[in-house]
SEKOLLUM-102558 format. One record per residue (C-alpha): x, y, z negated; residue in three letters; residue number from 1. Coordinates in nm, 2 decimals, always signed. Layout:
residues N
R, xx, yy, zz, zalo, tivex
R, X, Y, Z, ALA, NUM .
...
//
This chain:
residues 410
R, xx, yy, zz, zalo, tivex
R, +10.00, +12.47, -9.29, UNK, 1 .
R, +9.64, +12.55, -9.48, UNK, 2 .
R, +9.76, +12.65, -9.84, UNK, 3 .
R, +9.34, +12.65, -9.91, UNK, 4 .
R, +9.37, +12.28, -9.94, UNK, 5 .
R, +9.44, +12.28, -10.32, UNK, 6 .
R, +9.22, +12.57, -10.45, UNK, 7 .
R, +8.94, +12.40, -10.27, UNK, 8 .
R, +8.95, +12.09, -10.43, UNK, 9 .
R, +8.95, +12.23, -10.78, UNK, 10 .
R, +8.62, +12.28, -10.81, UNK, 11 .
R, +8.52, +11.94, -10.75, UNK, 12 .
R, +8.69, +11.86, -11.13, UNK, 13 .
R, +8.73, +12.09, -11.42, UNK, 14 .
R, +9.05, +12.12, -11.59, UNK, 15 .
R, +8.91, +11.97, -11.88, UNK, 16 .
R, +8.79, +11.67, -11.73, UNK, 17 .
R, +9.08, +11.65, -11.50, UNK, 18 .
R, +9.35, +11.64, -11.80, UNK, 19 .
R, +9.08, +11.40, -12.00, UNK, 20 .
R, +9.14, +11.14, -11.75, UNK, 21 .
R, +9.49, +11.18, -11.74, UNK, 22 .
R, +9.47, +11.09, -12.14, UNK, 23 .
R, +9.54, +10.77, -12.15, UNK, 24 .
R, +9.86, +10.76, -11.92, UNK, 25 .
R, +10.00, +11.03, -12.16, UNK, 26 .
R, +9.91, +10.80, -12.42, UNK, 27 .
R, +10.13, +10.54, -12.33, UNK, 28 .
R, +10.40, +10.81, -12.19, UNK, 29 .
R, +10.44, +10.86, -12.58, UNK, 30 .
R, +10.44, +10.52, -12.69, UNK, 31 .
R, +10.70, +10.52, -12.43, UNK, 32 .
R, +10.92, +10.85, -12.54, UNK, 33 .
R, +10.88, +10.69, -12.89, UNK, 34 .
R, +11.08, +10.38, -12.75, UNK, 35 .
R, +11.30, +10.60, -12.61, UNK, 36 .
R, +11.44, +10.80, -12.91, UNK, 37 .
R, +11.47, +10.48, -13.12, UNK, 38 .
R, +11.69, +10.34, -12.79, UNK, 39 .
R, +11.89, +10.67, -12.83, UNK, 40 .
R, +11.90, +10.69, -13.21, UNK, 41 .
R, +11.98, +10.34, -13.29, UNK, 42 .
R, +12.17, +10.19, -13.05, UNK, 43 .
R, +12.09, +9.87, -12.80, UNK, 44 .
R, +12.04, +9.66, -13.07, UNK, 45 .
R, +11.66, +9.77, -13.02, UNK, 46 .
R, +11.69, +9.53, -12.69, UNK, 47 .
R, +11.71, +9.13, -12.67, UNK, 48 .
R, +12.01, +9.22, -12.47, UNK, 49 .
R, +12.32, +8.98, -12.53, UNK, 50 .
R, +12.61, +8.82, -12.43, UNK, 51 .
R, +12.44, +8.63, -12.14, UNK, 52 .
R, +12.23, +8.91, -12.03, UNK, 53 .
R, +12.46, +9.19, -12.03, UNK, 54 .
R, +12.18, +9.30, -11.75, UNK, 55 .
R, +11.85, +9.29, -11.77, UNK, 56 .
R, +11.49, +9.46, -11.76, UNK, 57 .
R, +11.62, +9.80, -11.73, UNK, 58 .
R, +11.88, +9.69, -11.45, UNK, 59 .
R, +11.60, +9.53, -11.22, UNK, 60 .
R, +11.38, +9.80, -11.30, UNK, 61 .
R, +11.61, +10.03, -11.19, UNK, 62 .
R, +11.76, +9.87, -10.88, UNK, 63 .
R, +11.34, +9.82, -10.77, UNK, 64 .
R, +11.25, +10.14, -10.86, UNK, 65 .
R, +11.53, +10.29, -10.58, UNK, 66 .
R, +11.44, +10.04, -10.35, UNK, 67 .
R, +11.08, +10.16, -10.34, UNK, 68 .
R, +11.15, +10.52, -10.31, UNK, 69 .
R, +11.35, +10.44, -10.02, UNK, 70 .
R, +11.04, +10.55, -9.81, UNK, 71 .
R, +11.19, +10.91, -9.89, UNK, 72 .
R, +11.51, +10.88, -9.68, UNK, 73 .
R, +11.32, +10.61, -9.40, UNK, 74 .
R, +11.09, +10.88, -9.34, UNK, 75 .
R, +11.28, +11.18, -9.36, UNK, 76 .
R, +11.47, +11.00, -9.06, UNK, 77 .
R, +11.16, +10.92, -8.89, UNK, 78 .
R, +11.05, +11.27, -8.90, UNK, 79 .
R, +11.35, +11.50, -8.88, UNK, 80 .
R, +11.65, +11.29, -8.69, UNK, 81 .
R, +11.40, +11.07, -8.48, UNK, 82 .
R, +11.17, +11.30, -8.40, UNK, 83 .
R, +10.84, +11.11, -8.49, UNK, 84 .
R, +10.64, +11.44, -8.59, UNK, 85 .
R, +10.30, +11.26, -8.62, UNK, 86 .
R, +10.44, +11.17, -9.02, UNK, 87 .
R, +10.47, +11.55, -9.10, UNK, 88 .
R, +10.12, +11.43, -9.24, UNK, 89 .
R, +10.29, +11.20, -9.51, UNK, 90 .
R, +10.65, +11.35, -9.54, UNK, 91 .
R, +10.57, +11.57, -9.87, UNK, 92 .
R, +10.40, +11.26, -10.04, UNK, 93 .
R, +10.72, +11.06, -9.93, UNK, 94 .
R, +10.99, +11.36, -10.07, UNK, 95 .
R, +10.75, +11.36, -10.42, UNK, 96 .
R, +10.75, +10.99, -10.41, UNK, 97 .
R, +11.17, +10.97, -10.38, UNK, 98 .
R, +11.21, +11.26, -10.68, UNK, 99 .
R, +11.01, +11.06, -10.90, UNK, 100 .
R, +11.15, +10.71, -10.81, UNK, 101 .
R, +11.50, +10.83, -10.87, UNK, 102 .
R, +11.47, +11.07, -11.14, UNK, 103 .
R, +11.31, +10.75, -11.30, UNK, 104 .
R, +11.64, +10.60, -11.19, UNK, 105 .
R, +11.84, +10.81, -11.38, UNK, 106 .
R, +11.61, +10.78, -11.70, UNK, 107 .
R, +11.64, +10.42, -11.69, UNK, 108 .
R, +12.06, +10.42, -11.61, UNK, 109 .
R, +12.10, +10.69, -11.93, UNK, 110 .
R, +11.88, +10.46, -12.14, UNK, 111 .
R, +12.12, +10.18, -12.04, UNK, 112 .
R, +12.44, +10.35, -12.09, UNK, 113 .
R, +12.31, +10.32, -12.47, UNK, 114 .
R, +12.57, +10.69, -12.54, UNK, 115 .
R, +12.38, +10.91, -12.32, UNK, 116 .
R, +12.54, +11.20, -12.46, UNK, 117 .
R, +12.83, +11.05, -12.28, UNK, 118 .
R, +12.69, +11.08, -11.95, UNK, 119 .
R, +12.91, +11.31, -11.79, UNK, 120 .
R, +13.22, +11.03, -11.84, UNK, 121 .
R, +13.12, +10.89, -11.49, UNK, 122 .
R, +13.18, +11.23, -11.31, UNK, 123 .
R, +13.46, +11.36, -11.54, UNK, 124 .
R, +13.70, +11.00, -11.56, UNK, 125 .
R, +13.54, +10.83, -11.27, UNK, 126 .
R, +13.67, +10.53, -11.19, UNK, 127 .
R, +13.79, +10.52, -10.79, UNK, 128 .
R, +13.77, +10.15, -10.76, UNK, 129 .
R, +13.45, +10.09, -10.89, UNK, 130 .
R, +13.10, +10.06, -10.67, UNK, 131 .
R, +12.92, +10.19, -10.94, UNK, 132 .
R, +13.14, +10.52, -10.97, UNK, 133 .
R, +13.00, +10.57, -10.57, UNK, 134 .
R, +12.63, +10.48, -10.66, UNK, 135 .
R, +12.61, +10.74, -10.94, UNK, 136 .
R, +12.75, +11.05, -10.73, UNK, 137 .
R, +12.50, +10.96, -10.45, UNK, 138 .
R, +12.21, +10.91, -10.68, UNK, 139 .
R, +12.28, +11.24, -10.87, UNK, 140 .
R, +12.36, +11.40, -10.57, UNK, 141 .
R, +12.03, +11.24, -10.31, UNK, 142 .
R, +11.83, +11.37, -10.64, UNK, 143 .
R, +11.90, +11.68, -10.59, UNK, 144 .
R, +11.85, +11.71, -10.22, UNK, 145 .
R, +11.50, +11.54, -10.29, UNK, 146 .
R, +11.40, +11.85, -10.49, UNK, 147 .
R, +11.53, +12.09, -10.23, UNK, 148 .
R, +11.31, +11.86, -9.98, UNK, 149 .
R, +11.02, +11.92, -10.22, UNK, 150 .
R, +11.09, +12.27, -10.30, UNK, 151 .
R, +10.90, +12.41, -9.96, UNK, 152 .
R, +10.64, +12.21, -10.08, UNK, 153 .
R, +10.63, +12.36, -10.44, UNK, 154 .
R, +10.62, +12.70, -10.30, UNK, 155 .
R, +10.30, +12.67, -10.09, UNK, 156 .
R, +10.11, +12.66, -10.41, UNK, 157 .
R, +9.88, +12.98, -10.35, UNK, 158 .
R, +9.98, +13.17, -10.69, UNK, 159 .
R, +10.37, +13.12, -10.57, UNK, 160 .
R, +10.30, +13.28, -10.21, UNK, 161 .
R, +10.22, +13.57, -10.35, UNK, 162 .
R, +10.52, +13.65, -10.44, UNK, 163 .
R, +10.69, +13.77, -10.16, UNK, 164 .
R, +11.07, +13.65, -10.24, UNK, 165 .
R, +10.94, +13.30, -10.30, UNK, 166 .
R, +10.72, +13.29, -9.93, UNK, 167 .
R, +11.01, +13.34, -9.74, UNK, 168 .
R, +11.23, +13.15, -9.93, UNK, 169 .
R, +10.97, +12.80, -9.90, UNK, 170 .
R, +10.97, +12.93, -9.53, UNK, 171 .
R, +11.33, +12.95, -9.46, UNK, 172 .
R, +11.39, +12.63, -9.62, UNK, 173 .
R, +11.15, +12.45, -9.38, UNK, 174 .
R, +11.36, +12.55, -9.08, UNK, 175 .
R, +11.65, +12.33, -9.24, UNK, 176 .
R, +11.47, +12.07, -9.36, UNK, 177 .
R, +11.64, +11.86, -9.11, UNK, 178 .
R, +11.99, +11.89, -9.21, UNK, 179 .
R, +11.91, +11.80, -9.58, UNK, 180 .
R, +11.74, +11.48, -9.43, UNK, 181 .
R, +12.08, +11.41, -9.25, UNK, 182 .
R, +12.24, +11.42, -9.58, UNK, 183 .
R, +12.00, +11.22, -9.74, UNK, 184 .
R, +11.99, +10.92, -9.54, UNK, 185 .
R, +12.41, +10.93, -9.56, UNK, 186 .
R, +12.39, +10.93, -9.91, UNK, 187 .
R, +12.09, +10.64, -9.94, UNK, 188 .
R, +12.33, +10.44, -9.71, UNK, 189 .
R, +12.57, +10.45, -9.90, UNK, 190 .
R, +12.42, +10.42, -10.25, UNK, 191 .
R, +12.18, +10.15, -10.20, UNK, 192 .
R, +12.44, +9.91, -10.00, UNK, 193 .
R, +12.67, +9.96, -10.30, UNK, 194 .
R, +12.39, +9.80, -10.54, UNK, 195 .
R, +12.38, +9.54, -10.35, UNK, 196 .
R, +12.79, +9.53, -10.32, UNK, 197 .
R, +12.80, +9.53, -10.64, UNK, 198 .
R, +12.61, +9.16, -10.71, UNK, 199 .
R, +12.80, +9.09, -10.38, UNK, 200 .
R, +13.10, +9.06, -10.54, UNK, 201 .
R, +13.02, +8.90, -10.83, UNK, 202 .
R, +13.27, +8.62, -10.77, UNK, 203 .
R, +13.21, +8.43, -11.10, UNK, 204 .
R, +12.84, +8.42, -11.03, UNK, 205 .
R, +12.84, +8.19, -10.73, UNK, 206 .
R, +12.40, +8.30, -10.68, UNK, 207 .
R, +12.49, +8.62, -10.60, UNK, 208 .
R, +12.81, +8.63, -10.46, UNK, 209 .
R, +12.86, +8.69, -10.08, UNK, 210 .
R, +13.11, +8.67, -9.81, UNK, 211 .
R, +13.11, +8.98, -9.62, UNK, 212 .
R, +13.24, +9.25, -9.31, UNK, 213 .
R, +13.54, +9.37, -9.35, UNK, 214 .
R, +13.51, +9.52, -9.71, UNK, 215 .
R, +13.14, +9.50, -9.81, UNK, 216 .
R, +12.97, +9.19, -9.91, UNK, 217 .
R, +12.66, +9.09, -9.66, UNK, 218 .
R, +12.44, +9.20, -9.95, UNK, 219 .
R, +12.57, +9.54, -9.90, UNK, 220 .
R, +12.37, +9.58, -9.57, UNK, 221 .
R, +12.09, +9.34, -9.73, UNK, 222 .
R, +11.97, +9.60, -9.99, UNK, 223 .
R, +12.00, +9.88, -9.74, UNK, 224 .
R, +11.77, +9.78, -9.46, UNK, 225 .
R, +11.52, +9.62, -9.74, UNK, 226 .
R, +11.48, +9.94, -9.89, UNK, 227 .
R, +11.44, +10.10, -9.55, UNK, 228 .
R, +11.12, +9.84, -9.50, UNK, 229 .
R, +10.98, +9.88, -9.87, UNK, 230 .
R, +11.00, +10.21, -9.94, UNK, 231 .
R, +10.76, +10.33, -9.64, UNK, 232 .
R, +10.49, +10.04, -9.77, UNK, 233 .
R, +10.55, +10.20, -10.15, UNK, 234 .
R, +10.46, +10.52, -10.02, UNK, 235 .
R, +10.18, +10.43, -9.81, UNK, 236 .
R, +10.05, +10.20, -10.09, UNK, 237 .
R, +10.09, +10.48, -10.34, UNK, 238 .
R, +9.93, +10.69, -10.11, UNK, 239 .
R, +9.56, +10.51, -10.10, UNK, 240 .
R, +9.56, +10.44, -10.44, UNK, 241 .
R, +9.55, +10.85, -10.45, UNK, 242 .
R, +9.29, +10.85, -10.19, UNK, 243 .
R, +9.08, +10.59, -10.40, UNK, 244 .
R, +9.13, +10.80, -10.71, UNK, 245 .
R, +9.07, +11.08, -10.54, UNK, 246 .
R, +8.74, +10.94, -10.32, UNK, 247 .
R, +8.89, +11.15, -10.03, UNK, 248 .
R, +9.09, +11.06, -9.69, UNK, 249 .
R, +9.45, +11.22, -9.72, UNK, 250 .
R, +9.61, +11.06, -9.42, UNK, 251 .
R, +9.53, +11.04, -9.02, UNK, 252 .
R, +9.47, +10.68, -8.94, UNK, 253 .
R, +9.74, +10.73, -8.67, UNK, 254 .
R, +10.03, +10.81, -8.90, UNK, 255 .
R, +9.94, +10.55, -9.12, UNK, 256 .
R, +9.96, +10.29, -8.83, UNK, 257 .
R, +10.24, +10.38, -8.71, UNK, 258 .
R, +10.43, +10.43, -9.06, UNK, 259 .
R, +10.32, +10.04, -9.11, UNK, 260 .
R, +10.42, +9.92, -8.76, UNK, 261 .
R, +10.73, +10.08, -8.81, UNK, 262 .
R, +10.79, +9.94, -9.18, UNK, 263 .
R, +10.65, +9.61, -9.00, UNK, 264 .
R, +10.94, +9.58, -8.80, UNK, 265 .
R, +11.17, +9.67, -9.08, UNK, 266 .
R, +11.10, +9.40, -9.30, UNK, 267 .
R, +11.03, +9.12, -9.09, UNK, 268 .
R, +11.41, +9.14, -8.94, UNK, 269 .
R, +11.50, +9.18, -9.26, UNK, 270 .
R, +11.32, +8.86, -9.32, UNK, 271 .
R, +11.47, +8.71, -9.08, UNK, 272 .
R, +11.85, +8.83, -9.18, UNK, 273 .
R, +11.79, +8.69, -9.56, UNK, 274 .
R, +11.69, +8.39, -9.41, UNK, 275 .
R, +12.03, +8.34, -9.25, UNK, 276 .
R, +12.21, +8.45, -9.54, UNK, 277 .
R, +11.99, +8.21, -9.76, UNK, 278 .
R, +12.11, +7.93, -9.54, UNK, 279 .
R, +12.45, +8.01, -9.50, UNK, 280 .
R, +12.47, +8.04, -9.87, UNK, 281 .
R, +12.33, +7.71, -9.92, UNK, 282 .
R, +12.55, +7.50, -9.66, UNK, 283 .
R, +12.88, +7.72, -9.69, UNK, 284 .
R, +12.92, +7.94, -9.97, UNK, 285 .
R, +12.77, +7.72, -10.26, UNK, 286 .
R, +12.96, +7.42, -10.08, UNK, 287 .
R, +13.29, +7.62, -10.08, UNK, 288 .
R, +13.22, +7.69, -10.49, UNK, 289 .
R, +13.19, +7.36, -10.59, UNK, 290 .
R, +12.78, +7.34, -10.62, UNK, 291 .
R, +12.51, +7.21, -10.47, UNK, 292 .
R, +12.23, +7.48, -10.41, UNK, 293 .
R, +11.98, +7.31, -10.58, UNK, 294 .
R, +12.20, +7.37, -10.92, UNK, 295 .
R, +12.08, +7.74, -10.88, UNK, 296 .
R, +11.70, +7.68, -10.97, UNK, 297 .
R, +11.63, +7.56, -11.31, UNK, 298 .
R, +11.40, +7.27, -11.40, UNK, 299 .
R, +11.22, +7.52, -11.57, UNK, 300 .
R, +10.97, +7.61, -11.29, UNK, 301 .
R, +10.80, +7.88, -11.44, UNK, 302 .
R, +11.07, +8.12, -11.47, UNK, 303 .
R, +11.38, +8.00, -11.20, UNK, 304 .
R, +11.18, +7.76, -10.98, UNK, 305 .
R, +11.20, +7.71, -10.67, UNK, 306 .
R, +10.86, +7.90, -10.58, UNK, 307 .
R, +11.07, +8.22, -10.62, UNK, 308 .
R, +11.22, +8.14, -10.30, UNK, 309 .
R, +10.90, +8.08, -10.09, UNK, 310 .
R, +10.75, +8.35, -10.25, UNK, 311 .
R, +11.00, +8.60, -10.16, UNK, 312 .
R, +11.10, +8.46, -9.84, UNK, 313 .
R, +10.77, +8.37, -9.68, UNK, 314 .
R, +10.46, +8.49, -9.87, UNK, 315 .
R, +10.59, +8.85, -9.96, UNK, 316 .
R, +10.83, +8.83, -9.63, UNK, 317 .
R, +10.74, +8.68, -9.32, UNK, 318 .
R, +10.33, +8.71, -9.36, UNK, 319 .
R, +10.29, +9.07, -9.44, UNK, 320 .
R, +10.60, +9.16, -9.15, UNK, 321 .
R, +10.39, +8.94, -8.90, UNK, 322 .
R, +10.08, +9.12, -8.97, UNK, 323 .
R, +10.23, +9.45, -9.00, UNK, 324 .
R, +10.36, +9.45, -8.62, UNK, 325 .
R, +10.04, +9.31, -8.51, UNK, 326 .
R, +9.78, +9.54, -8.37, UNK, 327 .
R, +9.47, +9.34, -8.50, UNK, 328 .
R, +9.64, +9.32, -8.81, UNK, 329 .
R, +9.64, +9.67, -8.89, UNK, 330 .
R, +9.30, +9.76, -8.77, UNK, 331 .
R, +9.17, +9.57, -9.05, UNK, 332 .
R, +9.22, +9.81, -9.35, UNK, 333 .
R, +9.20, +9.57, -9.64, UNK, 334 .
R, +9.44, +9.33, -9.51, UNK, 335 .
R, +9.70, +9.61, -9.42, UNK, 336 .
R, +9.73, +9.74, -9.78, UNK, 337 .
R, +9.76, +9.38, -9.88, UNK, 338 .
R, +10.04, +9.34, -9.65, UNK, 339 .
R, +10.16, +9.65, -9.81, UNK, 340 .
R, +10.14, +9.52, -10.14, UNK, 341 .
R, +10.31, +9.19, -10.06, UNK, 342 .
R, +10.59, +9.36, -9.91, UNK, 343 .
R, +10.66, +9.54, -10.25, UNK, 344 .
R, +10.62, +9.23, -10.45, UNK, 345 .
R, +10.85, +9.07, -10.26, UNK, 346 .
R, +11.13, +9.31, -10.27, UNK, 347 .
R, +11.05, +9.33, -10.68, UNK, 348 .
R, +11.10, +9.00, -10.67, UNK, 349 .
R, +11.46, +8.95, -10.45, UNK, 350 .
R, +11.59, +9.24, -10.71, UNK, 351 .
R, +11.43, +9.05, -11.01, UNK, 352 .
R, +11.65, +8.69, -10.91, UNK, 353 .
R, +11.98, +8.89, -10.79, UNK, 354 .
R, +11.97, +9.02, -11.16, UNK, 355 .
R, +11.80, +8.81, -11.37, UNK, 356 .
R, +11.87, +8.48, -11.23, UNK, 357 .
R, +12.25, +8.57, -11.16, UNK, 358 .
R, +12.30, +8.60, -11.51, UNK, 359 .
R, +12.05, +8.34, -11.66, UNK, 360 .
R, +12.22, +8.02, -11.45, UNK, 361 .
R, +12.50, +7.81, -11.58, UNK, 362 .
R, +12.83, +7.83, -11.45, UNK, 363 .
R, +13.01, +7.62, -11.70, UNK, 364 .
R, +12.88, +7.19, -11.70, UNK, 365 .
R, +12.83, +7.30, -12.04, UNK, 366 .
R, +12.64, +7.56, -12.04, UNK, 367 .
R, +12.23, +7.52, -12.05, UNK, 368 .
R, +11.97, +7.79, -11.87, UNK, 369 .
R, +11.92, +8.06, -12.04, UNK, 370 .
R, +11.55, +8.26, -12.06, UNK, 371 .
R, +11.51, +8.62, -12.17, UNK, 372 .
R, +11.17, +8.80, -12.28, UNK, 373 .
R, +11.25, +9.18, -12.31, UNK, 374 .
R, +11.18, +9.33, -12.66, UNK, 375 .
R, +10.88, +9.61, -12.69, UNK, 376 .
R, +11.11, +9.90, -12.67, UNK, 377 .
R, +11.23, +9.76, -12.33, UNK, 378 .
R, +10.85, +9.67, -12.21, UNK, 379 .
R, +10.76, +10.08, -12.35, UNK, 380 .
R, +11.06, +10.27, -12.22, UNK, 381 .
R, +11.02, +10.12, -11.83, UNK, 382 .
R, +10.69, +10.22, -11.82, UNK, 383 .
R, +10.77, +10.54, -11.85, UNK, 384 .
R, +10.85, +10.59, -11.50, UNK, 385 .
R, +10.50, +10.43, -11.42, UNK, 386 .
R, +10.34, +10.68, -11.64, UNK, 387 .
R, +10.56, +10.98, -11.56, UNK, 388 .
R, +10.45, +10.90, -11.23, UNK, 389 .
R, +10.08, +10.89, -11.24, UNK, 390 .
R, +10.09, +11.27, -11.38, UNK, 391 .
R, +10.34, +11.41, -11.11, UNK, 392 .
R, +10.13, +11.26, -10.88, UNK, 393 .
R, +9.82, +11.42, -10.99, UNK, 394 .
R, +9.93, +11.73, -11.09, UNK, 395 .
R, +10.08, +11.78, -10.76, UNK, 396 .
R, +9.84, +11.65, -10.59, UNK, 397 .
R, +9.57, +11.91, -10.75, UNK, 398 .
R, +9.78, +12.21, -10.72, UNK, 399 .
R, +10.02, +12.18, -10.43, UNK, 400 .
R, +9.95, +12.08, -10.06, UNK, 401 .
R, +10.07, +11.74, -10.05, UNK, 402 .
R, +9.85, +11.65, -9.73, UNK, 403 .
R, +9.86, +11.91, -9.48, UNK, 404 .
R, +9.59, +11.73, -9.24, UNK, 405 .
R, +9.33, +11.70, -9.55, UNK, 406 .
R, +9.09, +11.94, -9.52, UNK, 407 .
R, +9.01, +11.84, -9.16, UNK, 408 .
R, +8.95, +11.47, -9.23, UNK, 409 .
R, +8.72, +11.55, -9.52, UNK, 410 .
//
């Protein structure tokens, strides 16, 4: 691996300049941290939280946010159980992607929990028969396998290989990298079918509950093998947004072709399996409740319509999959990361209705839609992984060898 790639590159931008750019996200980081403490200080009566929406912004934000850096795990077990060596090119960007994705996770759970300084409760009285008890070991524990994955990575920086404790350590950890992917992609199993158990089994919210196999709810499976298809378009979509910032080509064309044929594939079978479980919710399950399926989109088009449907279904579904897996499709550039795009949208969007429109539909004949705007402090604290982000990004991507294949496509 050339460890020249980062000292190279910093004299194209001085520090000053570099960390002048970066102004603006830190900025709004602050506006953000300010949110923050006033969440922790005073209590979750700085949300529009309530007794309908018990869940909300922070809830989608969070189940989206570990959807998305599911590309982590999917290509760890491209690369290291499966063999397919040619993403060795993208596999650092993919591990930095995951850590900041989930540590954001965590953020936005200890922001919900509204005590975080009774975090530890969840390890310390766990409660067995709960999902949610599973999802929060995994998390905490995947996190920290993602920065062991990363570490290597950390300790090519030039600076850090002189030391000569470190060098062999970031060296000795490579040659195991494989068996802390294993791990990983047990753990992401696990942890992202149980969010999607969780609204499986939701049995007085007849939108999200689901019949299931043997003891997990269809959505179980569901969240898992979306995450599997979005989180290699987040990465690749997160990855030419760096190239366009950074005016310079990061990633073989090959790898990035085959990461999107693969992702492709991915999502347009998942497609195809929400499709079947849209319609069998429709005719059996909604039937079997006592409701018609057209109770569960509001009148109110703009927020619970049924465009939500299409949209996730068929515009952010079926197109992008269908171009993804075709050959001509990907040769054209533009309409690639568009695809790419689309694909995240859409799986935004399927965690957006499973919370948000779960809660917001009556149940009751009595009972009238309900809408929800989040407060300011919501808006400012879930952009903080957004921001957060943008720096770990950069900074990483100015000092540490994120793209091994760099210099010799520039």
């Amino acid at each position: 691996m050339d460890t020249t790639s980062g000292t190279g590159r910093l004299n194209h931008c001085s520090p000053r300049r570099f960390y002048l750019q970066l102004l603006p996200v830190f900025v709004l980081l602050t506006w953000g941290i300010y949110a923050m403490i006033r969440v922790w200080a005073l209590g979750l009566n700085q949300t529009h939280m309530n007794n309908v929406y018990g869940f909300a912004l922070w809830i989608w934000a969070d189940l989206a946010i570990i959807a998305l850096g599911g590309g982590a795990f999917f290509t760890g077990l491209l690369r290291y159980i499966l063999g397919k060596k040619e993403l060795t090119a993208i596999i650092n960007f993919a591990v930095l992607v995951g850590v900041i994705c989930y540590g954001s996770a965590m953020l936005i759970l200890a922001l919900d929990v509204g005590q975080p300084l009774r975090f530890w409760f969840i390890y310390w009285h766990a409660n067995v028969h709960s999902m949610l008890t599973e999802v929060a070991f995994c998390l905490t524990v995947y996190f920290v396998i993602l920065n062991i994955e990363f570490l290597p990575v950390l300790l090519e920086n030039p600076k850090l290989r002189r030391i000569p404790f470190l060098k062999h350590l970031g060296h000795n950890t490579h040659a195991i990298m494989g068996l802390f992917a294993g791990i990983g992609v047990f753990l992401s199993f696990f942890h992202q079918g149980s969010l999607g158990g969780m609204t499986g089994v939701l049995y007085g919210r007849p939108f999200a509950y689901r019949e299931g196999v043997l003891i997990w709810p269809w959505t179980f499976f569901l969240y898992t093998w979306s995450a599997a298809a979005a989180g290699p378009c987040f990465t690749l979509l997160t990855m030419k947004l760096t190239e366009l910032v950074s005016g310079r080509k990061l990633v073989p064309d090959r790898v990035v072709d085959l990461l999107a044929r693969i992702a492709g594939w991915m999502i347009l079978s998942y497609t195809v399996a929400k499709t079947i479980d849209t319609v069998y919710w429709a005719g059996t399950t909604t039937v079997a409740a006592g409701f018609s399926w057209t109770r569960f989109y509001s009148e109110n088009a703009l927020f619970h319509g049924y465009w939500i449907l299409v949209l996730e279904i068929i515009v952010c579904g079926l197109v992008p999959g269908l171009i993804l897996v075709s050959e001509k499709g990907r040769i054209k550039k533009g309409l690639l990361f568009l695809s790419v795009v689309l694909v995240v949208v859409g799986i935004c969007i399927n965690r957006w209705t499973l919370v948000m429109q779960t809660v917001a539909m009556p149940v009751l004949p009595f009972e009238k839609w309900s809408l929800y705007l989040p407060s300011w402090q919501e808006v400012a604290t879930t952009l903080i992984p957004l921001c957060s982000g943008i720096i770990l990004v950069a900074l990483s991507y100015r000092y540490l060898v994120l793209f091994p294949e760099e210099n010799q496509l520039n």
